[in-house]
N, C-alpha and C positions, 0 to 999 in steps of 0.2 A: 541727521544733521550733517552739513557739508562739513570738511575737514577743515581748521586753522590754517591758513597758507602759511608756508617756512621764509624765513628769508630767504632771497633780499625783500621781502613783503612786509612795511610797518604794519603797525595792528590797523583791523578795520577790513582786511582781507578773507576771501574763503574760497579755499580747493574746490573747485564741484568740474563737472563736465558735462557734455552736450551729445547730442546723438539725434542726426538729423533724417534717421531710417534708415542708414546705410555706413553710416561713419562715426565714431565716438574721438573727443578729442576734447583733453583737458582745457578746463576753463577757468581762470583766476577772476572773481567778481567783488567789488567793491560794497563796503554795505554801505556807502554815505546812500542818501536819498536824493531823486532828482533823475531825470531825464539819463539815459543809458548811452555812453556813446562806446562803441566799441572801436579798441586802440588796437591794431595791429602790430606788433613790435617786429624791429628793424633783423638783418641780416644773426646781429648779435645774443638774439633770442631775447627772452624776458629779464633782465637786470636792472641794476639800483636806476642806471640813464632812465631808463623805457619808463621804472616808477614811480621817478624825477616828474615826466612829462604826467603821467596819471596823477599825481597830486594836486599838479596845476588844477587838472579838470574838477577834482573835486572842490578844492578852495574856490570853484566858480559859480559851486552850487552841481554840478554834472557827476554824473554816476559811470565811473570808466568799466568796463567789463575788457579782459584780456583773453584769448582765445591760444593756444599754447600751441605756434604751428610749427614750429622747430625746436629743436633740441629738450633739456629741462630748463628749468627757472634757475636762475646763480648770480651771486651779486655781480659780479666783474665775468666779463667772457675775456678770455685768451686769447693770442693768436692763432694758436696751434688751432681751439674751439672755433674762433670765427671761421679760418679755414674750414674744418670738419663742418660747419654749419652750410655753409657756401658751397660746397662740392653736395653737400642732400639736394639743398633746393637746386642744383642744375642736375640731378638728376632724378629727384620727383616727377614725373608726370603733371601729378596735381596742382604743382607752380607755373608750368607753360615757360621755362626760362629761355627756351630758345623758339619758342609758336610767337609767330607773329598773324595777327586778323585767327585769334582762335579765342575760346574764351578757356581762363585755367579752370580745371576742375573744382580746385577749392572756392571758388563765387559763390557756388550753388550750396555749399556747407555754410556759408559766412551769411549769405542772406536766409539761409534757415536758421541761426542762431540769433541773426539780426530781431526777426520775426519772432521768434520766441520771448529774446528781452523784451522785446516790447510788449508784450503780451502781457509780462511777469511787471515790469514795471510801471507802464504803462504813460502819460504824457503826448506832447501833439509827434513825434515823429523820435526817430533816432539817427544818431550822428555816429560819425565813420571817419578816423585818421587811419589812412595807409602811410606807411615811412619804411623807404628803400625797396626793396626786392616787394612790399608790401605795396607799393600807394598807388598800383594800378589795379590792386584787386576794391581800394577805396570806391574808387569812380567805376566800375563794374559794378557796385552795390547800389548806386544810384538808380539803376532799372527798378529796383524795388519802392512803391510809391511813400511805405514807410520812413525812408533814407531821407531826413529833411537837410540833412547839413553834409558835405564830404570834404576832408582835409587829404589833398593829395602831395605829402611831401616826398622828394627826392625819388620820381618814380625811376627804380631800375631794371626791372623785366618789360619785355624781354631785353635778355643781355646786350648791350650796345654795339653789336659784330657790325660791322659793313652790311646794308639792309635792310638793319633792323631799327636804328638809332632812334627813327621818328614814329617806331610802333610801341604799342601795347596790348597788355595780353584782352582784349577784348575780341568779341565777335562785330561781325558786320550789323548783326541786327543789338545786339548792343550798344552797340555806337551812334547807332541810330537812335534805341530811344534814349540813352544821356543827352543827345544832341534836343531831341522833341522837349525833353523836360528842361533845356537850358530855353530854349524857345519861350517856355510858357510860364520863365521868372527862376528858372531853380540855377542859384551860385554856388559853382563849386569855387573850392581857396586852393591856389595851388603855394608849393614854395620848394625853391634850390637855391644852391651856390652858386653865381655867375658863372665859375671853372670847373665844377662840377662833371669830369668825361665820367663817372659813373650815371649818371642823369643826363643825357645831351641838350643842351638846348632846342634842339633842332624837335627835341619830342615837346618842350613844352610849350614854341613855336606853335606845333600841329596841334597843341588842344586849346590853345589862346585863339586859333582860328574857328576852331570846332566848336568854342563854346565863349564864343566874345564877350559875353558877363560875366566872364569868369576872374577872379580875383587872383592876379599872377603877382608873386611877391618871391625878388631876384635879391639875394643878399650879395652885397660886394665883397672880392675876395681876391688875393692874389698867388691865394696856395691851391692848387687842382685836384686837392686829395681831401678839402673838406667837404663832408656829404650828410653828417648827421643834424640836420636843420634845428627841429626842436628839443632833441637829445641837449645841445650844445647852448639853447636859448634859454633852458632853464639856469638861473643862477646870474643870468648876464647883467650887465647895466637896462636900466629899462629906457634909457633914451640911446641906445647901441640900435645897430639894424635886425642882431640877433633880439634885443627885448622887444623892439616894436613889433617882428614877425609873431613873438607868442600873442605878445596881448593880443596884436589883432586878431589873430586865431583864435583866442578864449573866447575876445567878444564877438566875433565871427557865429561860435556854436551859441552861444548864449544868446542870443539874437533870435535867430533859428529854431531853439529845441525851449527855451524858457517859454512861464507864462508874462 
């Protein structure tokens, strides 16, 4: 039996992990029923924010599965913690924070765990939020034909240096086939903060050209330091630009991944 997850995890949660032939990595899975979408949590690691947004998915009928790729689970992350969180991922390998036209190591874990939910759950396809240092590994998952929905918020890797601003950590022939499957009907959802220099514009420019049915949603802002999109949408007015951004993102996957 998988273990009870600890807080910050309301009931309805369970510890287990994944192991994709070559890597093991804990994995916090939901037991509501319904279609699996796998939530990548942000810079901050898994806390009460990240399982804010994973409720949503469940009250929508959606089964969020979380994948534990930095630090541990804890209600509130720190400064001091985001720091120490933020200096791992630039210096993992398996995040690509500074590979630009490369693809990050961890895709290849994410779509074998992808492939696995689905297996376990089973439904017409699986859905994918990336959010921050995450939501380029989102739209790298789309190669995979299972991937029927991808939420790509606040993508931050690679790191926004001079060079880098309008890449992501994808390969060339990856980009290629996200591009073939935007071709042949498939909508990714993207979403930033106008001000946002963690997420340049200039990247979400190059995937609005890349992928012209893509659903590009710009919330207005005039602080340059807001960056946690759906984190922050939970809880809002639902006629604010932050409440419309989640609904349509609920009904965005529910679209998508429902019968």
């Amino acid at each position: 039996m998988p273990a009870r997850a600890d807080p910050p995890f309301p009931p309805g949660y369970d510890l287990g992990s994944f192991n994709d032939g070559t890597v093991t990595r804990d994995v916090i899975r939901s037991r509501a029923p319904g279609p699996v979408v796998i939530l990548l949590h942000e810079a901050g690691g898994i806390n009460s924010r990240v399982m804010a947004v994973a409720t949503t998915l469940i009250d929508a009928g959606l089964s969020p599965v979380l994948p534990v790729l930095v630090d541990k689970p804890r209600p509130t992350t720190s400064a001091v913690q985001l720091g120490r969180n933020f200096v791992g991922i630039c210096l993992a390998r398996e995040f690509g924070a500074f590979a630009t036209n490369q693809s990050a190591p961890i895709t290849a874990w994410l779509r074998a765990l992808a492939a696995a939910e689905h297996g376990r759950a089973g439904g017409r396809g699986v859905g994918v939020i990336g959010m921050c240092f995450s939501g380029g590994f989102a739209l790298a998952m789309v190669t995979l034909p299972i991937v029927q929905a991808a939420v790509v918020s606040q993508p931050g890797l690679p790191l926004p240096l001079p060079g880098r601003r309008a890449a992501l950590t994808l390969s060339p022939e990856e980009i290629d086939t996200v591009a073939d499957r935007a071709e042949e009907g498939f909508c990714v959802r993207m979403l930033r903060y106008q001000l946002d220099f963690k997420s340049p514009g200039v990247r979400m420019r190059w995937l609005a050209e890349l992928l012209p049915n893509a659903s590009v949603v710009e919330i207005p802002t005039w602080n340059p330091n807001r960056h946690s999109v759906l984190a922050d949408a939970v809880g809002s007015d639902a006629d604010s630009d932050l409440g419309r951004a989640l609904s349509g993102t609920i009904e965005y996957l529910v679209e998508r991944l429902l019968p």
